[in-house]
C-alpha positions in Angstrom: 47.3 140.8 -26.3 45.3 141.4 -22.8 43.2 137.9 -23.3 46.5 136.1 -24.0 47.4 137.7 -20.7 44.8 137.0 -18.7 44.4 133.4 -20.1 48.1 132.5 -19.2 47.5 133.7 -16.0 45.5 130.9 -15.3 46.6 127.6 -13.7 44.9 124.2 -14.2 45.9 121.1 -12.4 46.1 117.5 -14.5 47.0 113.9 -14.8 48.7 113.5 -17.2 49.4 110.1 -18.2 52.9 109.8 -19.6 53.4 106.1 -19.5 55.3 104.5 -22.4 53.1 103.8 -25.6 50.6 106.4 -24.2 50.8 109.9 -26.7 50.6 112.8 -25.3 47.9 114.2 -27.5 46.2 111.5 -26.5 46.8 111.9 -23.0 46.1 115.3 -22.9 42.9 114.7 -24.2 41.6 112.4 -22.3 42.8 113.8 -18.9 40.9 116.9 -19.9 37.7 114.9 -20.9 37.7 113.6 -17.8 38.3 116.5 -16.1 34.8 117.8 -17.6 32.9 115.0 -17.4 33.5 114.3 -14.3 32.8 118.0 -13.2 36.0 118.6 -12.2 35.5 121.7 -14.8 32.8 122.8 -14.4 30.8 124.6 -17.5 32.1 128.1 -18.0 35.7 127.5 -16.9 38.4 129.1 -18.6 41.3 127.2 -20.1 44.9 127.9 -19.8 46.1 129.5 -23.5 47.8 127.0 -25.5 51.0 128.5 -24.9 50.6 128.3 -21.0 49.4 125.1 -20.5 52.1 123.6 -22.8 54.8 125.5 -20.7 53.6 123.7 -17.6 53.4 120.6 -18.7 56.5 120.8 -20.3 55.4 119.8 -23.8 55.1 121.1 -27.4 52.3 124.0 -27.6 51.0 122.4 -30.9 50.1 119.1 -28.6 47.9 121.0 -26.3 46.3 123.6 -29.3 45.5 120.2 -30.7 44.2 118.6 -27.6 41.9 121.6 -27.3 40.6 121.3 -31.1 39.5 117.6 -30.4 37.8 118.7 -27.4 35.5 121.6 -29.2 35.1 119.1 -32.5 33.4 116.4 -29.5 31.8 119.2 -28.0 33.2 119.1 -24.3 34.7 122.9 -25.3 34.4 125.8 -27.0 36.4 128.4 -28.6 35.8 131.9 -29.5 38.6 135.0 -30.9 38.2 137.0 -27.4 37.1 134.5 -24.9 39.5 132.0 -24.7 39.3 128.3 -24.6 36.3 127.7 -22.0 34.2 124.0 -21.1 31.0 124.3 -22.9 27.4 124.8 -21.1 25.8 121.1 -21.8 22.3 120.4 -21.2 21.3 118.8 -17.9 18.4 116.6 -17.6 15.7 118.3 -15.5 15.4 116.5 -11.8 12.2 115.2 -11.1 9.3 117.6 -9.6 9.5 117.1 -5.8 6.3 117.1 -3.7 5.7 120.8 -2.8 7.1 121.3 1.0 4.6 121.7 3.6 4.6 125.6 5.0 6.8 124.6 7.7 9.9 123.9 5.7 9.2 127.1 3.3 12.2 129.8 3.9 10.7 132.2 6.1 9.9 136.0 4.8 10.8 137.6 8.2 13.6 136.6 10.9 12.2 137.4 14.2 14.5 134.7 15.6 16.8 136.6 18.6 20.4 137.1 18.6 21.0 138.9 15.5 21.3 142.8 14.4 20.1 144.4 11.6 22.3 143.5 8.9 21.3 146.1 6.4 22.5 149.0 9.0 26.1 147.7 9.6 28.1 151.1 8.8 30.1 149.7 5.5 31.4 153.5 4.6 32.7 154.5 8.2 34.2 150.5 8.5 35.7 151.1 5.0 37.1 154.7 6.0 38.6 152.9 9.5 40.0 149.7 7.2 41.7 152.5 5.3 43.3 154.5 8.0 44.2 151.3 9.8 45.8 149.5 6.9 47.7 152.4 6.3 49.0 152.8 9.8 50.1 149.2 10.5 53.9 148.5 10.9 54.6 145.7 8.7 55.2 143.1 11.4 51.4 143.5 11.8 50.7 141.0 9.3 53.1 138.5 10.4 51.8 135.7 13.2 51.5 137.6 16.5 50.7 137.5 19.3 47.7 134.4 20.1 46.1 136.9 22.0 45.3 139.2 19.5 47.0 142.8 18.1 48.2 145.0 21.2 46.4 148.0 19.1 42.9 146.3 19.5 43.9 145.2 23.1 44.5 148.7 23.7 41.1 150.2 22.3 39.1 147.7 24.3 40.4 148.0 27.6 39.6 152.0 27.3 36.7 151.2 25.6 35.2 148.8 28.1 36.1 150.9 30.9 34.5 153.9 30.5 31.5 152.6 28.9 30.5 148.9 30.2 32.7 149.6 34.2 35.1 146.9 33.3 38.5 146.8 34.3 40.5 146.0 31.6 44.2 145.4 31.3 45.1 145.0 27.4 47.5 142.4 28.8 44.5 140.4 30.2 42.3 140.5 27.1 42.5 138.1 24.5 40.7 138.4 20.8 38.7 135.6 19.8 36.8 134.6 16.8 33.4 134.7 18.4 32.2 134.1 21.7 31.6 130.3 21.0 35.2 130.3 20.5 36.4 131.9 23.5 33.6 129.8 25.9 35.6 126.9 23.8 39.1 128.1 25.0 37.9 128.6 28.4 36.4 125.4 28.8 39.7 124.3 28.0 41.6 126.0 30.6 38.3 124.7 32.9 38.6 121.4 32.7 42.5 121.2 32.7 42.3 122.9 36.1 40.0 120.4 37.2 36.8 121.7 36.7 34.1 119.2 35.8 30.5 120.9 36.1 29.6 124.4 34.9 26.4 125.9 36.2 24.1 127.9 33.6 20.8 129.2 33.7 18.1 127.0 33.1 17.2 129.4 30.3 19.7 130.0 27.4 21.7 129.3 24.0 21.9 124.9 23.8 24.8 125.9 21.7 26.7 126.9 24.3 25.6 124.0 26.3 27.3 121.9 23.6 30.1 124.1 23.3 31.2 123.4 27.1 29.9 119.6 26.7 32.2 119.1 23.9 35.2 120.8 25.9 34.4 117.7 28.8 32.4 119.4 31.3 28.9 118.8 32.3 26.3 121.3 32.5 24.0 122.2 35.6 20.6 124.4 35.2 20.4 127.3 38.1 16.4 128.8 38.4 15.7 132.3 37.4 13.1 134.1 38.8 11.9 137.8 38.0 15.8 138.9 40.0 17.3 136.9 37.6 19.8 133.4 38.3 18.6 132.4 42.0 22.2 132.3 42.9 21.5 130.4 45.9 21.8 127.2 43.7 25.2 127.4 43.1 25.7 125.3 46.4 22.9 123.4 45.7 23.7 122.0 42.3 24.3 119.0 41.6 27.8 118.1 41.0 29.5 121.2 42.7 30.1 123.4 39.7 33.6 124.8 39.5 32.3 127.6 37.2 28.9 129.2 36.1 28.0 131.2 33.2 25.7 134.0 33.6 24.6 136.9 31.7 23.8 139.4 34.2 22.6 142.9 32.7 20.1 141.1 30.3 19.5 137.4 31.0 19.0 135.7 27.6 16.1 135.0 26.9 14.4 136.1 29.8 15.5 139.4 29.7 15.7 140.7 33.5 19.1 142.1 35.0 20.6 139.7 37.9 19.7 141.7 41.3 22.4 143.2 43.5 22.2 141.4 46.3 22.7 138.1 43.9 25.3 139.6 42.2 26.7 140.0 45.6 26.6 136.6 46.7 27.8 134.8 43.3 31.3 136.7 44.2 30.8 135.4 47.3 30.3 131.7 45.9 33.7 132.1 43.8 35.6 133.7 46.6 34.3 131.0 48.8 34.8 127.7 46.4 38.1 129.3 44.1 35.0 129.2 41.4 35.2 131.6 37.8 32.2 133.1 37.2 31.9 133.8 33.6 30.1 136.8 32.4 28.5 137.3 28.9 27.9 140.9 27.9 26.4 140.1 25.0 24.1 142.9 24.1 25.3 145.3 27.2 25.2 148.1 25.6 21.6 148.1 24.6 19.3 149.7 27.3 16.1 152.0 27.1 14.5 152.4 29.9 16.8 151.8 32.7 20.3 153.3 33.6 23.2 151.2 32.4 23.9 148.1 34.1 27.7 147.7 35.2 29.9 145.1 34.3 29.5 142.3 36.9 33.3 141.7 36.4 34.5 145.3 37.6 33.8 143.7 41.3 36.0 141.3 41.7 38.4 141.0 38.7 40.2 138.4 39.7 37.7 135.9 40.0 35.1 137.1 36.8 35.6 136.5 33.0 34.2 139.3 31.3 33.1 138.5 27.1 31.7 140.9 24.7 31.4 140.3 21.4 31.2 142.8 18.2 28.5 140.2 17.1 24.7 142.3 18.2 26.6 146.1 18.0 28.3 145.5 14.6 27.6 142.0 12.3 28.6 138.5 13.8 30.4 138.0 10.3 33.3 140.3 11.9 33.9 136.4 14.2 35.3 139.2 16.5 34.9 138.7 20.5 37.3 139.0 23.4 38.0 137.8 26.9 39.2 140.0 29.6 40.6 137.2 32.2 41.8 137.3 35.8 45.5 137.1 35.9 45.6 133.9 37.0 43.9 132.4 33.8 45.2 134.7 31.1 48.4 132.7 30.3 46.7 129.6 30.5 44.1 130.9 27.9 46.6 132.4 25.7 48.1 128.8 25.8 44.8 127.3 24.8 45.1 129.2 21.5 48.1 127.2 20.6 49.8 129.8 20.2 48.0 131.4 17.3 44.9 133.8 17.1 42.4 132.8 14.9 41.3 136.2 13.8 42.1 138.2 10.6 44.4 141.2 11.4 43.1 143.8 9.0 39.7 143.1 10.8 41.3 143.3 14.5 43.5 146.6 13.5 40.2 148.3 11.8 37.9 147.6 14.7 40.6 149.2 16.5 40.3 152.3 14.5 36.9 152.5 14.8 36.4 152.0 18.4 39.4 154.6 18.7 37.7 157.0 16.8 34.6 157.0 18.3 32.9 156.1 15.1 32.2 152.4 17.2 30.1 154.6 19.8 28.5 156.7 17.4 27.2 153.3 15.6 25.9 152.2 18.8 24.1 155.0 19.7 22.1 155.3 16.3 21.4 151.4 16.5 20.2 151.7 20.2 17.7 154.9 19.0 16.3 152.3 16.2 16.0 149.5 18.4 14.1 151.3 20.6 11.6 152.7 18.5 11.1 148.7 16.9 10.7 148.0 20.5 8.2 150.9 20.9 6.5 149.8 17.8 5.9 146.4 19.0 4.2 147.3 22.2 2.0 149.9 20.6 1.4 146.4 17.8 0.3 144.2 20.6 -1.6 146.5 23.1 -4.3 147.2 20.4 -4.0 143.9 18.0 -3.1 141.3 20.6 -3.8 142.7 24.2 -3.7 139.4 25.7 0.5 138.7 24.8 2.2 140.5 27.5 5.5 141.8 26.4 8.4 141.6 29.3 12.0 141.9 29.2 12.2 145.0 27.2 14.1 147.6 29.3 17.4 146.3 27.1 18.4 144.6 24.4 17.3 143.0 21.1 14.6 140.8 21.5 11.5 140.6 23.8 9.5 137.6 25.4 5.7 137.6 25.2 3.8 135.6 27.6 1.4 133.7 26.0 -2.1 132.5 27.3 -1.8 129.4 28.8 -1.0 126.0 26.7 -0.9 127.9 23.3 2.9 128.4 22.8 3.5 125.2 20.3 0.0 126.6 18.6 1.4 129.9 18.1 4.7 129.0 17.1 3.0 126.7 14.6 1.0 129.8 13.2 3.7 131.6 13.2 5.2 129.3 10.9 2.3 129.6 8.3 2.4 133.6 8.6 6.0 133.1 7.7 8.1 134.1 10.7 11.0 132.4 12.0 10.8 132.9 15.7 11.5 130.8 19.0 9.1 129.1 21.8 10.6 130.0 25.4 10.3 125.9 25.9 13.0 126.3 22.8 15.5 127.5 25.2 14.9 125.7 28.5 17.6 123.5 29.7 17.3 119.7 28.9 18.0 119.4 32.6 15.9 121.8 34.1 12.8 120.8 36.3 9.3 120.5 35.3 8.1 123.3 32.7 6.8 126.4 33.7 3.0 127.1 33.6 3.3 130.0 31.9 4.2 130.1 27.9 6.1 132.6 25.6 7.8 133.2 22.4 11.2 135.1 21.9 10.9 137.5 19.7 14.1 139.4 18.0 13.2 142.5 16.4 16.9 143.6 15.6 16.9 141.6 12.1 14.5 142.8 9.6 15.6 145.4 8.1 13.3 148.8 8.3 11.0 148.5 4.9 10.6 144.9 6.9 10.1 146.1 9.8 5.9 146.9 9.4 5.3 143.1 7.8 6.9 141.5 10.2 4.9 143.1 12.9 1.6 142.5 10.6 2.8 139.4 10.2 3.2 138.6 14.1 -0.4 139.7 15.0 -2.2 137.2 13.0 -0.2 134.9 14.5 -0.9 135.3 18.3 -4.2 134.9 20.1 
């Protein structure tokens, strides 16, 4: 009896119609018709057993058995000793041949686009091994509501976490879980504008996403110069508007890929000291430097005026939707209020990243993914010096991706090229600020080489040098 088990198991929702004068073999049948031509039931689907179905609607099982013969005499189901009761496969006329795309809208064979990690490397058996420990651990109140903020045991982890290896200074009572960064840049643009805020500054190069995340949260956005010292933090006194706020990522400005200098890190505290600005700082992809010694957390000079956001999106998968928020006292109630009142981020994901970073298996990952980057970084200079020595790669001491100045005038050509060589990959002008002053002279392309995975890894590089000069 294990089909009649598995069958019954099954629930299906109907109209019935039970008006007077209406019977309810009929009834039944026709609601089911319906159902599957409509598509409501799609082909494939199992039925409910007779039995089943005529114990939830309350009516005789003869009624439905005979509801379901009609159905498989007309065609609209079939029946077979083992399988069930299941709406049959019918033929679908075939949709007329559409024009064949030009190249440009043809799904590209390698994703050099920036921002993303090798997908292929993420560590399923260690996360599986943590999942398991943590799920084990976890007091059952752990999957109850909780705290907005996030569970204390992840709190915990990051705070020792991010101060011994990114300099931050990290109360777990100060850091709040998010789903994301877009979503905690969402929250704080909450708490922003609600304390009167109504400009942010940003580099003139960046994401437009999260542009449009503050636009959509009311504020207006500001572009701030960068230079080979990163933001020209001068500006901030300049711009238009008199920002309230600025968003900087100062160990690897994305895309440009050069850490913000010391003495402007210096006087952007000074600027929120000075005004009662926040300065928010993105660590996106700290943790990923080759050539130079680790750059410190701008945040871990002056706390109480610098949001600090990392995300588990570049070192792990963005699929996780795990990020966090270490806030200056002053704005961590008011962003754990912003949540109203509930986190938006799975527990058994919170408590196993917990166990991972706890067990160090979150450092070993990162270690093995920065020794691979690095050598697909190495790879791509050796590419370019002897197929393409006129593309200049820059930005390249850290990180995931690398800009490639381009000769004069030929970015949009390239990029087009690229197209047809089938990359997916990003123009510098793709990033500029919709506000920012007249385009620079010189063009690039962004080029992420954290997402093919490594049999990839050689075409995609092929692939690139036929498509610049």
């Amino acid at each position: 009896m294990p089909n009649q088990r598995a069958t019954s198991a099954l629930d299906l929702h109907l109209q019935l119609d039970r008006s007077p004068g209406t019977g309810l073999r009929r009834g039944l049948t026709a609601a089911l018709r319906e159902d599957v031509r409509t598509g409501r039931l799609t082909p494939g689907t199992r039925l409910p057993s007779s039995r089943a179905l005529a114990a939830d609607l309350g009516i005789a099982r003869n009624t439905v058995a005979d509801a379901y013969a009609d159905l498989v005499a007309e065609g609209w189901l079939t029946a077979r000793q083992g399988s069930g009761t299941r709406v049959a496969e019918r033929p679908v006329a075939a949709p007329s041949r559409p024009e064949v795309p030009p190249r440009a809208r043809v799904r590209p064979t390698y994703d050099l686009t920036p921002g993303t990690p090798d997908l292929a490397s993420f560590p399923r058996a260690e996360w599986l091994r943590a999942a398991r420990r943590a799920l084990a651990r976890a007091p059952h109140e752990a999957l109850g509501y909780g705290d907005p903020r996030g569970r204390p045991e992840l709190r915990v982890a990051l705070a020792d976490y991010l101060a011994r290896a990114r300099g931050v200074r990290a109360d777990p009572e100060r850091i709040l879980v998010c789903a994301g960064f877009t979503h905690g840049l969402s929250l704080l643009g909450t708490v922003l504008r609600e304390r009167g805020v109504r400009t942010v500054a940003v580099d003139e190069y960046g994401l437009d996403v999260h542009w449009n995340v503050l636009t959509r949260a009311g504020l207006s956005t500001v572009p701030l110069p960068v230079d080979e010292h990163g933001t020209r933090t001068t500006g901030l006194t300049a711009a238009r508007g008199g920002p309230g706020a600025v968003l900087l990522t100062p160990a690897h400005q994305f895309p440009l890929g050069v850490p913000l200098h010391p003495d402007r890190r210096a006087e952007v505290l000074d600027w929120a000291r000075r005004t009662g600005g926040v300065v928010v700082e993105d660590d996106y992809d700290g943790e990923f430097r080759y050539d130079r010694q680790p750059v410190g957390a701008l945040q871990s000079l002056d706390p109480d005026r610098v949001v600090y956001a990392g995300t588990a999106s570049k070192a792990l998968a963005p699929g996780l939707r795990l990020a966090w928020l270490v806030l200056p006292p002053a704005l961590a109630g008011e962003a754990a209020e912003a949540t109203g009142g509930h986190s938006r981020c799975g527990v058994l994901d919170q408590l196993t990243l917990a166990e991972f970073l706890a067990s160090g298996a979150y450092d070993r990952h990162v270690r093995a993914s920065r020794l691979r980057h690095r050598r697909r970084r190495d790879q791509l200079v050796a590419a370019l010096a002897v197929r393409a020595p006129e593309v200049r790669p820059t930005g390249i001491a850290a990180g995931l991706h690398a800009v490639l100045r381009l000769p004069p005038g030929t970015e949009e050509t390239v990029v087009r090229e690229a197209v047809w060589q089938g990359l997916a990959l990003h123009g510098l002008s793709s990033h500029r600020h919709p506000q920012a002053g007249p385009a620079p002279a010189a063009d690039a392309l962004v080029v992420g080489y954290g997402t093919p995975p490594d049999h990839a890894w050689s075409g995609a590089l092929d692939a690139l040098c036929r498509a610049v000069p």
